[in-house]
Gaussian input, Z-matrix of N, CA and C with variables (Angstrom, degrees):
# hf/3-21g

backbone

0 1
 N
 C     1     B1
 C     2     B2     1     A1
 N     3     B3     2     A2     1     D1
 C     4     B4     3     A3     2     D2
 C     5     B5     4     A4     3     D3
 N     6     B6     5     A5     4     D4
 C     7     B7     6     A6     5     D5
 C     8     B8     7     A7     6     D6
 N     9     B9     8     A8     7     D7
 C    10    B10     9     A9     8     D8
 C    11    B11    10    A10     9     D9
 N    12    B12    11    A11    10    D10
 C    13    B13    12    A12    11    D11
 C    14    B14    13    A13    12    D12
 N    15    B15    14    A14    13    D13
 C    16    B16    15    A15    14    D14
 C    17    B17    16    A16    15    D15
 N    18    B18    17    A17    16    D16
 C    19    B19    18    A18    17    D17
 C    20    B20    19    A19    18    D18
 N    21    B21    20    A20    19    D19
 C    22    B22    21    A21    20    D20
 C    23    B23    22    A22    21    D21
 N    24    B24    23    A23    22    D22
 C    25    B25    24    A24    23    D23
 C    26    B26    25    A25    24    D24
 N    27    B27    26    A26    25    D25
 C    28    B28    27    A27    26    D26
 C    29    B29    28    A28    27    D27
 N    30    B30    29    A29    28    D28
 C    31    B31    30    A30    29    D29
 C    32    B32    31    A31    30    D30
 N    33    B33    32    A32    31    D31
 C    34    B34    33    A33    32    D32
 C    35    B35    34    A34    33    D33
 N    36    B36    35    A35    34    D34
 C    37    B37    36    A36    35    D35
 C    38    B38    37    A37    36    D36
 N    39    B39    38    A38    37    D37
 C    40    B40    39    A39    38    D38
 C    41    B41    40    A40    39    D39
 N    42    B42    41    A41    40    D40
 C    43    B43    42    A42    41    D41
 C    44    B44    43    A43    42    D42
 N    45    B45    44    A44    43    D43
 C    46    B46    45    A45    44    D44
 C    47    B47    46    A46    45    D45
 N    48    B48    47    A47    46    D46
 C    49    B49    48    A48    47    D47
 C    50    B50    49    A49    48    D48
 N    51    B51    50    A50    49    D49
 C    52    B52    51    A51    50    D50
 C    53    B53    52    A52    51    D51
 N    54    B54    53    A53    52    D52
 C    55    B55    54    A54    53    D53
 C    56    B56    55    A55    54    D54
 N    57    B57    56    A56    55    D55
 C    58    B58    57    A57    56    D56
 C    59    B59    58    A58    57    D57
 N    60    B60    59    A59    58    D58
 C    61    B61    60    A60    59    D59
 C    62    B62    61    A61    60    D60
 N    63    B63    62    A62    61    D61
 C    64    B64    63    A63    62    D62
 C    65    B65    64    A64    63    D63
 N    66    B66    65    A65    64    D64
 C    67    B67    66    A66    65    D65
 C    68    B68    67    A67    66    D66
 N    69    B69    68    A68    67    D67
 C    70    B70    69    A69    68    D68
 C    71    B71    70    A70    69    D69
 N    72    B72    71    A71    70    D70
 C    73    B73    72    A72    71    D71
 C    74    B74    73    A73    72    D72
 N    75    B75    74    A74    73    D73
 C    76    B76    75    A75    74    D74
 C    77    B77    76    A76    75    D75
 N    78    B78    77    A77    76    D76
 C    79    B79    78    A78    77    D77
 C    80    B80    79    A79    78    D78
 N    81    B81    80    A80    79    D79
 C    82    B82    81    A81    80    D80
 C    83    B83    82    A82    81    D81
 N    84    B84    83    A83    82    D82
 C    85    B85    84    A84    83    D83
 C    86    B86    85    A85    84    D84
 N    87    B87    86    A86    85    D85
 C    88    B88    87    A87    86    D86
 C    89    B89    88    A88    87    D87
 N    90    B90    89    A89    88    D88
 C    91    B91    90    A90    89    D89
 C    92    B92    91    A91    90    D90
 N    93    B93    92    A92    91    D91
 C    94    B94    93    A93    92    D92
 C    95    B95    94    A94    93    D93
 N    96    B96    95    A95    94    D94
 C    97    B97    96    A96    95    D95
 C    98    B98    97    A97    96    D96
 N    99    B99    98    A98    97    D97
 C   100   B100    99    A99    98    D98
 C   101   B101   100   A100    99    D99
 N   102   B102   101   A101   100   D100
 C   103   B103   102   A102   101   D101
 C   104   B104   103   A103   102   D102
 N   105   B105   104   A104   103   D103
 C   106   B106   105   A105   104   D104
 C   107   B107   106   A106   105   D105
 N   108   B108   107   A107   106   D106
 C   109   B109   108   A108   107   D107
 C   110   B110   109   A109   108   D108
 N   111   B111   110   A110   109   D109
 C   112   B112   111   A111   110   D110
 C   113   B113   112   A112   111   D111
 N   114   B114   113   A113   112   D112
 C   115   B115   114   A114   113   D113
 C   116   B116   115   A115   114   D114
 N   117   B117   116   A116   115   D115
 C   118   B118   117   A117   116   D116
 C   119   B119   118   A118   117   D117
 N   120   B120   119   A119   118   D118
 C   121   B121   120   A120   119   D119
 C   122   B122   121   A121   120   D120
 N   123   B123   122   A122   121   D121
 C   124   B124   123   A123   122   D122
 C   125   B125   124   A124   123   D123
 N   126   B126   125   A125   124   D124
 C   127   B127   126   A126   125   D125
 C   128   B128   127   A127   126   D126
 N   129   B129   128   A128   127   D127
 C   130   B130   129   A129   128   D128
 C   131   B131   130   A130   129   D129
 N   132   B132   131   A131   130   D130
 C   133   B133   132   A132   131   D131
 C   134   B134   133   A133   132   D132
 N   135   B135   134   A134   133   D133
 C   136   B136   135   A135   134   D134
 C   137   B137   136   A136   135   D135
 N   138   B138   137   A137   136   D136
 C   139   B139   138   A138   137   D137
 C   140   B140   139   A139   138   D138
 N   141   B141   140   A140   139   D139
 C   142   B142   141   A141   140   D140
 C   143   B143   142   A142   141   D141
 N   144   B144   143   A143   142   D142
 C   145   B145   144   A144   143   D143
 C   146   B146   145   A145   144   D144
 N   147   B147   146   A146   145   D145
 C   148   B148   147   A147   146   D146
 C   149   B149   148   A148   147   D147
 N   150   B150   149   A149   148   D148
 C   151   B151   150   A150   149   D149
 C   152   B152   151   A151   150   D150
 N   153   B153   152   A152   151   D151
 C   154   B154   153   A153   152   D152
 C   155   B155   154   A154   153   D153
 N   156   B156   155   A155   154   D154
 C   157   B157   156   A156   155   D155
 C   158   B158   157   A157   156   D156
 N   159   B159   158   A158   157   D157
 C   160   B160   159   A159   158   D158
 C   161   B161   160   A160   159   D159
 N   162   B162   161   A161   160   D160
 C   163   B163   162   A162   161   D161
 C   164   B164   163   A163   162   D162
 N   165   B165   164   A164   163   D163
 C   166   B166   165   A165   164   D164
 C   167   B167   166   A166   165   D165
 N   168   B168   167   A167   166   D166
 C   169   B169   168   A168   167   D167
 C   170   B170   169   A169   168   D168
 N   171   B171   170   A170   169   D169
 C   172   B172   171   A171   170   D170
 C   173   B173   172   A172   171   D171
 N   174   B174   173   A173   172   D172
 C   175   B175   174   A174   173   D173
 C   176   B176   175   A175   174   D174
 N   177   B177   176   A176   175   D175
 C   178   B178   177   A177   176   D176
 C   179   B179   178   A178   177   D177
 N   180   B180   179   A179   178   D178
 C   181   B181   180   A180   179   D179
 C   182   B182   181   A181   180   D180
 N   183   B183   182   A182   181   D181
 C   184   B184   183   A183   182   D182
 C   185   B185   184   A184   183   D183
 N   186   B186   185   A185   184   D184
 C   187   B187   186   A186   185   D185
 C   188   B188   187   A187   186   D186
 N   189   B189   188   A188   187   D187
 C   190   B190   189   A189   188   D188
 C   191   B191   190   A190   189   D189
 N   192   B192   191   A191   190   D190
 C   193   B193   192   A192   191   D191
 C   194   B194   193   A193   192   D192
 N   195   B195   194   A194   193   D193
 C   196   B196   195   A195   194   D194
 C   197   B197   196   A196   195   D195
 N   198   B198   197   A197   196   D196
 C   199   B199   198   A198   197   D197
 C   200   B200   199   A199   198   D198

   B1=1.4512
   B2=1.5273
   B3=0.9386
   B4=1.3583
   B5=1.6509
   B6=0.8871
   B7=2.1754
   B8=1.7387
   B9=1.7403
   B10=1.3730
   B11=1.3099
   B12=1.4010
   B13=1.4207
   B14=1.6807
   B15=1.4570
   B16=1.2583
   B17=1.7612
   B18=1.0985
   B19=1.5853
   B20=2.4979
   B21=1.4612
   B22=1.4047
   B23=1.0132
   B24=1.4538
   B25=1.9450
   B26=1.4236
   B27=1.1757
   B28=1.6880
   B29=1.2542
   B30=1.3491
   B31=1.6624
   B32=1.7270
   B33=1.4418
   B34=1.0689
   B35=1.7738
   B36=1.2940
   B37=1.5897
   B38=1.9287
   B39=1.6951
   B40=1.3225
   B41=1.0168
   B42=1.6712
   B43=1.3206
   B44=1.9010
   B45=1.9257
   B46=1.5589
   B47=1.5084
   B48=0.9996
   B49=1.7524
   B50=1.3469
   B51=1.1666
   B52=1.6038
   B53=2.1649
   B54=1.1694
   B55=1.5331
   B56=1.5733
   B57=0.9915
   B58=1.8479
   B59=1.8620
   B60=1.0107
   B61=1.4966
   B62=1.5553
   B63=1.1091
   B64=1.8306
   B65=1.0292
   B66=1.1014
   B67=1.6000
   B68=1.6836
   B69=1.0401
   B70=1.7154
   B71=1.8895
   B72=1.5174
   B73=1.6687
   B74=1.0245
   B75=1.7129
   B76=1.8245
   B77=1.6765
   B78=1.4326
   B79=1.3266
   B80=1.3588
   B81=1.1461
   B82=1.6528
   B83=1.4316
   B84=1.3069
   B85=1.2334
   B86=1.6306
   B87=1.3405
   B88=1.4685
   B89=1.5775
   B90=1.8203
   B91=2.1189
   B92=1.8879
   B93=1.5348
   B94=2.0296
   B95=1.8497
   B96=1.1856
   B97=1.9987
   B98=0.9826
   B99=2.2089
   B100=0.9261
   B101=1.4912
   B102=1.8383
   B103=1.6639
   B104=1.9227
   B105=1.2917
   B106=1.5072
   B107=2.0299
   B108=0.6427
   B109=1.8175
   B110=1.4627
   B111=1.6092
   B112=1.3988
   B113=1.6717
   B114=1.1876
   B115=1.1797
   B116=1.7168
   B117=0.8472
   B118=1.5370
   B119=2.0158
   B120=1.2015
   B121=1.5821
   B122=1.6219
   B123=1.2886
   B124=1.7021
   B125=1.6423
   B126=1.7394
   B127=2.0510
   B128=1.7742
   B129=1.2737
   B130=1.5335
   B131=1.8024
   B132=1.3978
   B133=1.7092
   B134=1.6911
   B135=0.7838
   B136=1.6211
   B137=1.6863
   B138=1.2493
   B139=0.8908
   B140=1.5620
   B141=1.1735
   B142=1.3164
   B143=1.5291
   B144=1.4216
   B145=1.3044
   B146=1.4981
   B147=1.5043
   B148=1.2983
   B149=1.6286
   B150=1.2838
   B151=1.3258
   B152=1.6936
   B153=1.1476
   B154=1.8319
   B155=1.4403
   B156=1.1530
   B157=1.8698
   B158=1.4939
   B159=1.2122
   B160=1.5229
   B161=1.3249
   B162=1.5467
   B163=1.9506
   B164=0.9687
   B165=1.8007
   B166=1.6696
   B167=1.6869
   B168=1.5155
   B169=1.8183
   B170=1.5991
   B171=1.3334
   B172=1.2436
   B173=1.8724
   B174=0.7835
   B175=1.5422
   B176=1.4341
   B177=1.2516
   B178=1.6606
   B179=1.9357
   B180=1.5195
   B181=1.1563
   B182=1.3155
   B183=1.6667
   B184=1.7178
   B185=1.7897
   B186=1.3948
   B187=1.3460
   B188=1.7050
   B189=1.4661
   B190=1.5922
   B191=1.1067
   B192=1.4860
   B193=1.5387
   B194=1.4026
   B195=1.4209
   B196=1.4705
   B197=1.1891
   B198=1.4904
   B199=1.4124
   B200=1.3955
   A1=108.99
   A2=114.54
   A3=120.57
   A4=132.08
   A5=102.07
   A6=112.36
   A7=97.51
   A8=90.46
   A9=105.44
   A10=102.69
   A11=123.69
   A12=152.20
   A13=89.01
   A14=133.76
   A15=120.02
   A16=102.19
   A17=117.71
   A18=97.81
   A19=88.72
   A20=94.40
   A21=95.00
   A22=123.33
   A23=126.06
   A24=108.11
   A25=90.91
   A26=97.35
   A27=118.13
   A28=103.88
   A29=117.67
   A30=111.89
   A31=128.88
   A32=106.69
   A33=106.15
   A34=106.43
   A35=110.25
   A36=97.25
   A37=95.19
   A38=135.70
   A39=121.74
   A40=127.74
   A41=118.49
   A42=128.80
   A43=111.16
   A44=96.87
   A45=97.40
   A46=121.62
   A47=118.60
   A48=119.37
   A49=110.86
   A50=105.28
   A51=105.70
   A52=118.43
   A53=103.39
   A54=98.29
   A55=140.76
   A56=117.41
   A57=121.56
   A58=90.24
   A59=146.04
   A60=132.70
   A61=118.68
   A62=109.26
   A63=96.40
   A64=108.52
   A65=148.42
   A66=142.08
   A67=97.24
   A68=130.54
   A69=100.40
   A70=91.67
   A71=87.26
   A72=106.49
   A73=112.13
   A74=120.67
   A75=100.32
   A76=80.31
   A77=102.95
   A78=122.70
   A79=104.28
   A80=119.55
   A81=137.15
   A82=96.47
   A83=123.50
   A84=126.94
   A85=108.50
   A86=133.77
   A87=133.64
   A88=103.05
   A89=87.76
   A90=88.65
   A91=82.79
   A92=79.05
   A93=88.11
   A94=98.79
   A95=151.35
   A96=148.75
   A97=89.65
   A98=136.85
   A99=106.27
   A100=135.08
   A101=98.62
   A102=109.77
   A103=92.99
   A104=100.28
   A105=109.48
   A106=124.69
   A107=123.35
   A108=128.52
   A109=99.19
   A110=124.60
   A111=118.06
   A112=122.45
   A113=127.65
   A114=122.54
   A115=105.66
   A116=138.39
   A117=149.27
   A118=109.37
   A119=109.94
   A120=70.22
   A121=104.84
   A122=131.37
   A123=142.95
   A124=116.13
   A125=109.90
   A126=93.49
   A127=81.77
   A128=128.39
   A129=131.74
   A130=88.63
   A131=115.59
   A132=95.13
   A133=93.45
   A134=126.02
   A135=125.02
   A136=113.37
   A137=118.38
   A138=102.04
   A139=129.97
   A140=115.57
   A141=121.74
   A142=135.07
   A143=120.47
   A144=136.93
   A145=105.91
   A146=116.65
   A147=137.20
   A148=82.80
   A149=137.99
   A150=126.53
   A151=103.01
   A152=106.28
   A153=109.09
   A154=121.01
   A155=104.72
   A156=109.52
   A157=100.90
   A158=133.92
   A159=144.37
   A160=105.86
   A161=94.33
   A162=96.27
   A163=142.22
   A164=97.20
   A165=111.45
   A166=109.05
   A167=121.55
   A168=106.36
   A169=102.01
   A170=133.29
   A171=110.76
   A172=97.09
   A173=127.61
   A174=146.29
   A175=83.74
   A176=127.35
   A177=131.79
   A178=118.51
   A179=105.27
   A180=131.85
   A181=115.18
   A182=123.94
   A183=109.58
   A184=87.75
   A185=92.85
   A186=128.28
   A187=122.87
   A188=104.09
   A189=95.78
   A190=115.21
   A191=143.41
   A192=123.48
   A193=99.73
   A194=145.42
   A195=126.05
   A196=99.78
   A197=104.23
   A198=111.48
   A199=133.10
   D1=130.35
   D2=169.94
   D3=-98.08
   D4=111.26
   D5=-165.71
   D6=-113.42
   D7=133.84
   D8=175.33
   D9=-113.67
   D10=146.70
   D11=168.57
   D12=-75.72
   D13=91.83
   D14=177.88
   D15=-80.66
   D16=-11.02
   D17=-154.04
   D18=-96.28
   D19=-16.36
   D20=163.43
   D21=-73.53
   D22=-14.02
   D23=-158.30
   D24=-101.18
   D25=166.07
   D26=-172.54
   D27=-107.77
   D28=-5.49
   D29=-174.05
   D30=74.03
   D31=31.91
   D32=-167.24
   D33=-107.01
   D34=15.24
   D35=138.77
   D36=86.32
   D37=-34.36
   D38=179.07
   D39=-50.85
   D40=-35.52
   D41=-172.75
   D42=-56.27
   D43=-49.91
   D44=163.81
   D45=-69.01
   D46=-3.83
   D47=172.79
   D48=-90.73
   D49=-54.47
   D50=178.26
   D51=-62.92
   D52=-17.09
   D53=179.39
   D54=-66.09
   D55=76.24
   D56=-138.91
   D57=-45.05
   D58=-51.60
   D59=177.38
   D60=-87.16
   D61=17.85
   D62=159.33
   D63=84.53
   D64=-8.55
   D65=-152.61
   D66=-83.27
   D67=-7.40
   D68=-175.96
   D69=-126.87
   D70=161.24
   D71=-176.38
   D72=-151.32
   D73=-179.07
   D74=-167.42
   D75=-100.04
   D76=175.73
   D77=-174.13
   D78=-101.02
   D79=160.16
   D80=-176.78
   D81=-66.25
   D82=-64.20
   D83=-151.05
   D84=-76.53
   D85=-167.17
   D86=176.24
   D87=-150.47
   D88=152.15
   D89=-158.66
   D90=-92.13
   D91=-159.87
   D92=-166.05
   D93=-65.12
   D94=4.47
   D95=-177.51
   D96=-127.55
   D97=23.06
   D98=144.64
   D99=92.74
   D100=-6.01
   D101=-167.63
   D102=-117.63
   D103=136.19
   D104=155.67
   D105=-31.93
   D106=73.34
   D107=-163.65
   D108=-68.99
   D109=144.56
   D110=-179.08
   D111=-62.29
   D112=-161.11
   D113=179.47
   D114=-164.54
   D115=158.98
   D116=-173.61
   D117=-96.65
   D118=108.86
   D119=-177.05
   D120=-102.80
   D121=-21.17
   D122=159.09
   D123=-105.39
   D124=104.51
   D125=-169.05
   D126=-72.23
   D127=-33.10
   D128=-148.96
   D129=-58.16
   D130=-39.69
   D131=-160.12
   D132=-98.05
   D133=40.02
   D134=159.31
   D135=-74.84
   D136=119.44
   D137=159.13
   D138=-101.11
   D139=46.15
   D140=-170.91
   D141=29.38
   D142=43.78
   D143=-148.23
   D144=-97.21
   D145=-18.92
   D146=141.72
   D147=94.71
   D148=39.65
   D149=-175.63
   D150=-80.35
   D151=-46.67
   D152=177.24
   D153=-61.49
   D154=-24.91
   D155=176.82
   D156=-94.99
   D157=-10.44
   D158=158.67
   D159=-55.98
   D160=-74.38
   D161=-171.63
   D162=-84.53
   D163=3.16
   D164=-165.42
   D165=-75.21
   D166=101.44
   D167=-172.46
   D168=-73.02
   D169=24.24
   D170=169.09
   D171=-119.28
   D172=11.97
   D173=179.89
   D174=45.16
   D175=69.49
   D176=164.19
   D177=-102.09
   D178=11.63
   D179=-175.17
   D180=-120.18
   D181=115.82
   D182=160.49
   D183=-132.45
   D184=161.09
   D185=157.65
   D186=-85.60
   D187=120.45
   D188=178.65
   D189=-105.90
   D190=113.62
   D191=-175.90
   D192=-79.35
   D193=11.61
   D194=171.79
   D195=-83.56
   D196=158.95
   D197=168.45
   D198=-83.46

């Protein structure tokens, strides 16, 4: 499962670059600094490859291996 720290990310968009299947996008809405925060759109097709909690420089990204 993948959980974002929305009120950490800065909105800078790597986490959706780095995701080899696409699953995350920015969200409509904006956290409290105002920036678009990512969003999950399938947790089922994650393959937990941990690329977004890799590249994220505000560490506003973890990977959960529980189910």
């Amino acid at each position: 499962m993948v959980l974002v720290n929305e009120s950490s990310c800065k909105g800078c968009g790597i986490c959706i670059a780095m995701c080899p299947l696409k699953i995350l996008y920015f969200s409509e809405g904006f956290n409290e600094q105002g920036f678009h925060f990512p969003k999950v759109s399938d947790q089922e097709k994650c393959v937990k490859c941990n690329n977004c909690m890799i590249y994220c420089p505000d560490f506003a990204m973890m990977v959960n291996d529980d189910e």
